[in-house]
N, C-alpha and C positions, 0 to 999 in steps of 0.2 A: 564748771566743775572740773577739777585735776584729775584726769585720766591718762594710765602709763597702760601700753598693749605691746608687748613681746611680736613683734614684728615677721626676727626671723633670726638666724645662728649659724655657727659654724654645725656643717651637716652631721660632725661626729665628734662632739667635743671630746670626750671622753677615748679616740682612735686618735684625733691630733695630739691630744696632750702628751699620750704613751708614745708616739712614734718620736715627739720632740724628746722626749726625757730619757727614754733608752737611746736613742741616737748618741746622745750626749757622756753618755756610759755604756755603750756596749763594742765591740769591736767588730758588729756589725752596722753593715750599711743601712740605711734607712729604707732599698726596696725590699734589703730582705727580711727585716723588721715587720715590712707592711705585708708582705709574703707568709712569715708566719700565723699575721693574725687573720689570713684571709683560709689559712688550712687547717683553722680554729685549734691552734697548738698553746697557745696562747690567750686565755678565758678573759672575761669583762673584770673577773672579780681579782682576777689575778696585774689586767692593768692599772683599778681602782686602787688595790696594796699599793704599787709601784710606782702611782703619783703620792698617795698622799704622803708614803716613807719622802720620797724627794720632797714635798711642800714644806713638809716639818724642818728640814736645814736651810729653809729661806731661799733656795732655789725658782726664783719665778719668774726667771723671761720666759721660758716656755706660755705661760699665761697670756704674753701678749699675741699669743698664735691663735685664740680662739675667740672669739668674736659674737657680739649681740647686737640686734638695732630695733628700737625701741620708738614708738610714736607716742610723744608727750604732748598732750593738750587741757587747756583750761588752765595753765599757770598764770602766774605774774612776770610783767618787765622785772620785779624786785628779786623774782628769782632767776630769771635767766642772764640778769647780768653778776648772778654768783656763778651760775652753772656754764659761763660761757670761760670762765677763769681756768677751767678745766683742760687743757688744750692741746697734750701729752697723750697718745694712744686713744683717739676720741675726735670723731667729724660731728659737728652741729649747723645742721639748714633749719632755720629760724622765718617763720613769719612775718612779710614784712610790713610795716607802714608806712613806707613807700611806694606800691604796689595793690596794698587790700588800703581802700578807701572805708570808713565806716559810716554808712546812709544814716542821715539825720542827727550823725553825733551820735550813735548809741554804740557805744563800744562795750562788750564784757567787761569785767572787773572782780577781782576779788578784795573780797571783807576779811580780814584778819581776824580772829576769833579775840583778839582783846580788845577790840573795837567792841564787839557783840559782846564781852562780857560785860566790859563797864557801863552797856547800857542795861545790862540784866541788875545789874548792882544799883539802879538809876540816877545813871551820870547821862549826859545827850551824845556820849561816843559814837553812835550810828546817824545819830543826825545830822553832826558837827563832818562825820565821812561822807555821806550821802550828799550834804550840802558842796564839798567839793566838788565831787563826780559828777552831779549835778551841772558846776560851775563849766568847770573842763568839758565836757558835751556841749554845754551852750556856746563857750569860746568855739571848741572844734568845727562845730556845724556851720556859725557863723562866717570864719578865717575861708572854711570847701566852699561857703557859696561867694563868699567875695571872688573866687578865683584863685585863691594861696594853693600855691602847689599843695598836695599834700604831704613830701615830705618833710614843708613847712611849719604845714596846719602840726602835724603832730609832735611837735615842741610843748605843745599846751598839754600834750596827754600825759596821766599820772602813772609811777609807776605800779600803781593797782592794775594798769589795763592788763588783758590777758591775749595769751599768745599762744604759737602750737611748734615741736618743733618736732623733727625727726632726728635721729641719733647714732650712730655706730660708734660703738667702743667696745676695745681689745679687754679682756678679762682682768688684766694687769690694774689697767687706770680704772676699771669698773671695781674692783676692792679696793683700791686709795680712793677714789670718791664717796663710799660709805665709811670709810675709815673716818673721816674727814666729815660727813655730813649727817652719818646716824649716831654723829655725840651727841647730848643730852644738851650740849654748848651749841650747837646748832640751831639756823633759824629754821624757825617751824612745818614753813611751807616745803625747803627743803629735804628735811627728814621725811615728811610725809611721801612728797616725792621719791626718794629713794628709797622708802619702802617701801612702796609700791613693786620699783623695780627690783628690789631682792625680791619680793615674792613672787614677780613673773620666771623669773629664774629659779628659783626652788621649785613653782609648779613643775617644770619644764624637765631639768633638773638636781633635784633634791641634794645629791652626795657635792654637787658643784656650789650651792645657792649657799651652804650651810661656811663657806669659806666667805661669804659676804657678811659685814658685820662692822660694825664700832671698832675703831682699831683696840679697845681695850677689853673685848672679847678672846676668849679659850683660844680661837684657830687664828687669832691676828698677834698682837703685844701679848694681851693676857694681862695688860696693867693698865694703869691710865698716868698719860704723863704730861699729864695739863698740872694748871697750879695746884700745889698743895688745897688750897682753898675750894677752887673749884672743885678737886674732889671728892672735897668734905659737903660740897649741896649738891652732891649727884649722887641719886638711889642704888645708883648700883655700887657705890663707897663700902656696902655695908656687905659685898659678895666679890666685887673684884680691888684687889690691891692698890694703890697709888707706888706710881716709881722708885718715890726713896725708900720704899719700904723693903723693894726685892732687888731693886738696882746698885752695887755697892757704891760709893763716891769715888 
Protein backbone atom coordinates (compact mmCIF):
# COMPACT_ATOMS: atom_id res chain seq x y z
CA UNK A 1 0.00 0.00 0.00
CA UNK A 2 1.46 3.72 -0.96
CA UNK A 3 2.32 5.52 2.15
CA UNK A 4 3.87 9.16 2.40
CA UNK A 5 4.78 10.26 6.33
CA UNK A 6 6.25 13.87 6.77
CA UNK A 7 9.28 12.76 8.57
CA UNK A 8 10.60 16.04 9.58
CA UNK A 9 11.35 20.13 8.38
CA UNK A 10 13.06 22.93 8.58
CA UNK A 11 12.57 23.81 12.41
CA UNK A 12 10.89 27.34 11.43
CA UNK A 13 9.80 27.50 7.95
CA UNK A 14 8.03 30.34 8.23
CA UNK A 15 11.40 32.42 10.44
CA UNK A 16 13.72 31.11 7.50
CA UNK A 17 11.75 32.16 4.74
CA UNK A 18 11.37 36.01 6.26
CA UNK A 19 15.00 36.21 7.42
CA UNK A 20 16.02 35.12 3.59
CA UNK A 21 13.55 37.46 1.99
CA UNK A 22 14.20 40.58 4.08
CA UNK A 23 17.71 40.06 3.97
CA UNK A 24 17.45 40.45 0.32
CA UNK A 25 15.56 43.84 0.72
CA UNK A 26 16.52 45.38 3.75
CA UNK A 27 19.63 47.30 4.70
CA UNK A 28 19.83 45.33 7.50
CA UNK A 29 21.95 42.43 8.31
CA UNK A 30 20.46 39.16 8.77
CA UNK A 31 21.39 39.05 12.82
CA UNK A 32 19.63 42.00 13.19
CA UNK A 33 16.75 40.74 11.18
CA UNK A 34 16.88 37.61 13.38
CA UNK A 35 17.27 39.99 16.45
CA UNK A 36 14.08 41.69 15.93
CA UNK A 37 12.00 38.82 15.45
CA UNK A 38 13.25 37.33 18.67
CA UNK A 39 12.25 40.88 20.61
CA UNK A 40 8.72 40.08 18.96
CA UNK A 41 8.86 43.51 17.15
CA UNK A 42 8.14 41.83 14.21
CA UNK A 43 4.63 39.38 14.23
CA UNK A 44 4.08 35.90 12.46
CA UNK A 45 1.29 37.70 10.55
CA UNK A 46 3.30 40.44 9.57
CA UNK A 47 6.30 37.86 8.06
CA UNK A 48 3.36 35.72 6.57
CA UNK A 49 2.32 39.48 4.47
CA UNK A 50 6.07 39.73 3.73
CA UNK A 51 6.62 36.33 2.06
CA UNK A 52 3.61 35.95 0.23
CA UNK A 53 3.88 40.07 -1.42
CA UNK A 54 7.65 38.64 -2.43
CA UNK A 55 6.22 34.95 -3.82
CA UNK A 56 3.61 36.84 -6.02
CA UNK A 57 6.79 38.53 -8.25
CA UNK A 58 8.19 35.05 -8.78
CA UNK A 59 10.96 35.60 -6.37
CA UNK A 60 11.76 31.90 -5.17
CA UNK A 61 15.20 30.96 -4.21
CA UNK A 62 14.46 31.76 -0.92
CA UNK A 63 12.29 28.38 -1.07
CA UNK A 64 15.17 26.39 -1.52
CA UNK A 65 16.19 27.31 2.20
CA UNK A 66 13.44 25.30 3.66
CA UNK A 67 13.40 21.82 3.67
CA UNK A 68 11.09 18.40 4.12
CA UNK A 69 11.93 14.82 4.18
CA UNK A 70 9.50 12.41 3.65
CA UNK A 71 9.26 8.47 3.98
CA UNK A 72 7.70 6.98 0.81
CA UNK A 73 6.76 3.23 0.88
CA UNK A 74 4.49 0.66 -1.02
CA UNK A 75 5.27 2.33 -4.39
CA UNK A 76 6.31 0.93 -7.70
CA UNK A 77 9.78 0.56 -9.66
CA UNK A 78 7.38 2.44 -12.46
CA UNK A 79 7.34 5.19 -10.20
CA UNK A 80 10.37 5.67 -8.87
CA UNK A 81 12.26 5.55 -11.90
CA UNK A 82 9.94 8.82 -12.77
CA UNK A 83 10.47 10.22 -9.31
CA UNK A 84 14.16 9.65 -9.47
CA UNK A 85 14.42 12.22 -12.68
CA UNK A 86 13.77 14.63 -10.08
CA UNK A 87 17.51 15.42 -9.13
CA UNK A 88 17.70 19.32 -8.65
CA UNK A 89 17.13 20.42 -4.88
CA UNK A 90 16.18 16.80 -3.69
CA UNK A 91 18.27 13.67 -2.13
CA UNK A 92 16.68 10.13 -2.76
CA UNK A 93 18.05 6.65 -0.83
CA UNK A 94 15.88 4.05 -2.49
CA UNK A 95 15.59 0.29 -1.50
CA UNK A 96 17.63 -1.85 -2.65
CA UNK A 97 17.60 -5.33 -4.62
CA UNK A 98 20.81 -5.72 -4.26
CA UNK A 99 20.90 -5.97 -0.77
CA UNK A 100 16.91 -6.90 0.46
CA UNK A 101 16.66 -10.43 -0.98
CA UNK A 102 12.92 -11.48 -1.41
CA UNK A 103 12.32 -15.17 0.40
CA UNK A 104 10.52 -17.56 -1.86
CA UNK A 105 9.93 -15.06 -4.66
CA UNK A 106 7.37 -13.04 -3.00
CA UNK A 107 8.01 -9.76 -3.59
CA UNK A 108 5.10 -6.70 -3.07
CA UNK A 109 3.68 -5.50 -6.14
CA UNK A 110 1.24 -3.04 -7.30
CA UNK A 111 -1.98 -3.50 -9.57
CA UNK A 112 -2.82 -0.47 -11.47
CA UNK A 113 -6.38 0.33 -11.07
CA UNK A 114 -6.95 -0.37 -15.09
CA UNK A 115 -5.94 -3.57 -14.71
CA UNK A 116 -8.75 -3.93 -11.90
CA UNK A 117 -11.03 -2.22 -13.94
CA UNK A 118 -11.01 -4.01 -17.02
CA UNK A 119 -11.59 -6.97 -15.13
CA UNK A 120 -14.73 -5.33 -13.47
CA UNK A 121 -15.79 -4.59 -17.10
CA UNK A 122 -14.95 -8.75 -17.60
CA UNK A 123 -11.99 -8.69 -19.54
CA UNK A 124 -9.15 -11.20 -17.71
CA UNK A 125 -6.94 -7.95 -16.95
CA UNK A 126 -6.08 -9.24 -13.26
CA UNK A 127 -5.41 -12.54 -14.47
CA UNK A 128 -3.53 -11.89 -17.54
CA UNK A 129 -1.27 -9.33 -14.40
CA UNK A 130 -1.48 -11.85 -11.81
CA UNK A 131 -0.23 -14.53 -14.36
CA UNK A 132 2.85 -12.52 -14.83
CA UNK A 133 3.76 -11.70 -11.26
CA UNK A 134 3.20 -15.09 -10.76
CA UNK A 135 5.84 -15.90 -13.61
CA UNK A 136 8.47 -13.38 -12.40
CA UNK A 137 8.26 -14.90 -8.56
CA UNK A 138 8.71 -18.24 -10.02
CA UNK A 139 11.80 -17.17 -12.23
CA UNK A 140 13.00 -14.93 -9.11
CA UNK A 141 12.82 -17.76 -6.49
CA UNK A 142 14.28 -20.24 -8.89
CA UNK A 143 17.63 -17.97 -10.43
CA UNK A 144 18.21 -17.17 -5.53
CA UNK A 145 18.19 -20.76 -5.16
CA UNK A 146 20.47 -21.67 -8.16
CA UNK A 147 22.95 -19.31 -6.47
CA UNK A 148 22.49 -16.10 -9.00
CA UNK A 149 23.61 -13.20 -7.23
CA UNK A 150 20.68 -11.43 -6.42
CA UNK A 151 21.49 -8.42 -8.18
CA UNK A 152 21.13 -10.68 -11.00
CA UNK A 153 18.20 -12.71 -9.98
CA UNK A 154 16.36 -9.32 -9.94
CA UNK A 155 16.49 -8.54 -13.86
CA UNK A 156 13.42 -10.91 -13.88
CA UNK A 157 11.54 -8.46 -11.49
CA UNK A 158 8.70 -6.26 -13.01
CA UNK A 159 8.37 -3.01 -12.68
CA UNK A 160 5.15 -3.48 -10.53
CA UNK A 161 7.54 -4.53 -7.71
CA UNK A 162 7.28 -2.17 -4.78
CA UNK A 163 9.91 -0.21 -3.14
CA UNK A 164 10.48 2.33 -0.11
CA UNK A 165 12.35 5.40 -0.22
CA UNK A 166 13.41 8.21 1.93
CA UNK A 167 13.46 11.69 0.65
CA UNK A 168 14.77 15.49 1.36
CA UNK A 169 13.72 18.08 -0.82
CA UNK A 170 14.18 21.90 -0.75
CA UNK A 171 10.72 23.65 -0.99
CA UNK A 172 11.68 25.10 -4.41
CA UNK A 173 11.99 21.54 -6.46
CA UNK A 174 9.08 20.29 -4.01
CA UNK A 175 6.60 22.89 -6.03
CA UNK A 176 8.16 21.97 -9.60
CA UNK A 177 7.44 18.39 -8.80
CA UNK A 178 3.75 18.95 -8.17
CA UNK A 179 3.73 21.30 -10.82
CA UNK A 180 4.75 18.72 -12.87
CA UNK A 181 3.08 15.60 -11.30
CA UNK A 182 -0.41 16.84 -10.00
CA UNK A 183 -1.40 17.41 -13.83
CA UNK A 184 -4.36 15.65 -14.65
CA UNK A 185 -1.45 14.48 -17.68
CA UNK A 186 0.22 12.67 -15.15
CA UNK A 187 0.66 9.05 -14.22
CA UNK A 188 -1.63 8.07 -11.75
CA UNK A 189 0.39 6.56 -9.21
CA UNK A 190 2.38 9.49 -9.24
CA UNK A 191 -0.28 12.17 -8.47
CA UNK A 192 -1.42 10.10 -5.85
CA UNK A 193 1.92 10.17 -4.50
CA UNK A 194 2.16 13.67 -4.46
CA UNK A 195 -0.78 14.13 -3.00
CA UNK A 196 -0.33 12.62 -0.42
CA UNK A 197 2.73 14.69 0.13
CA UNK A 198 0.90 18.14 -0.31
CA UNK A 199 -1.14 16.99 2.26
CA UNK A 200 1.50 16.07 4.78
CA UNK A 201 2.52 19.51 4.23
CA UNK A 202 -0.66 21.34 4.54
CA UNK A 203 -1.29 19.39 7.86
CA UNK A 204 1.91 20.68 9.08
CA UNK A 205 1.63 23.84 7.36
CA UNK A 206 -1.30 25.04 5.82
CA UNK A 207 -0.32 28.95 4.53
CA UNK A 208 2.90 26.87 3.07
CA UNK A 209 1.02 23.46 1.52
CA UNK A 210 -1.53 25.91 -0.11
CA UNK A 211 1.66 27.14 -2.65
CA UNK A 212 1.83 23.35 -3.79
CA UNK A 213 -0.39 22.67 -6.55
CA UNK A 214 -0.57 21.87 -10.51
CA UNK A 215 1.45 24.43 -12.16
CA UNK A 216 -1.92 25.62 -13.52
CA UNK A 217 -3.33 26.57 -10.19
CA UNK A 218 -4.10 30.43 -8.73
CA UNK A 219 -0.57 30.47 -6.60
CA UNK A 220 1.58 28.72 -9.47
CA UNK A 221 0.82 29.81 -13.62
CA UNK A 222 -2.78 30.29 -12.99
CA UNK A 223 -3.11 28.81 -16.77
CA UNK A 224 -2.33 25.64 -18.41
CA UNK A 225 0.14 25.46 -21.14
CA UNK A 226 0.09 21.96 -22.34
CA UNK A 227 -1.61 21.45 -25.79
CA UNK A 228 -4.33 23.18 -26.75
CA UNK A 229 -6.03 19.87 -26.87
CA UNK A 230 -5.03 18.49 -23.99
CA UNK A 231 -6.60 21.24 -22.25
CA UNK A 232 -9.74 20.80 -23.70
CA UNK A 233 -9.89 16.85 -21.88
CA UNK A 234 -8.92 18.25 -18.66
CA UNK A 235 -11.88 19.19 -16.14
CA UNK A 236 -10.46 22.01 -14.91
CA UNK A 237 -10.66 23.51 -18.85
CA UNK A 238 -13.93 24.69 -17.79
CA UNK A 239 -12.29 26.90 -14.49
CA UNK A 240 -8.71 27.65 -15.29
CA UNK A 241 -7.69 29.24 -18.66
CA UNK A 242 -5.32 27.59 -21.36
CA UNK A 243 -2.14 29.77 -22.52
CA UNK A 244 -3.19 31.28 -25.80
CA UNK A 245 -6.09 32.44 -24.27
CA UNK A 246 -4.21 35.04 -21.60
CA UNK A 247 -0.70 34.68 -23.06
CA UNK A 248 -0.36 37.38 -26.00
CA UNK A 249 1.80 35.62 -29.11
Amino acid sequence: MLEVKLLSHSPDPLRSLYVAYRTAYSALTPQQIVERIDADKITEERMLEFIEERLKTGHASPLQQVYFEFAISGVSRAFSHQFVRHHVGIDIEQQSQRYVIFKNGEFPFTTPPSVAKASAEGKDGLSVFHTAMRAAREAYAALIAMGIPSEDARFVLPNATNTNLKVTVNFLELQHIADQRLCTRAQWEFRYAMGKMRGEVMRAYPWLGRYIGPKCMAFRLGYCDESFADWQGCPFSKTRPHKSQVVPE
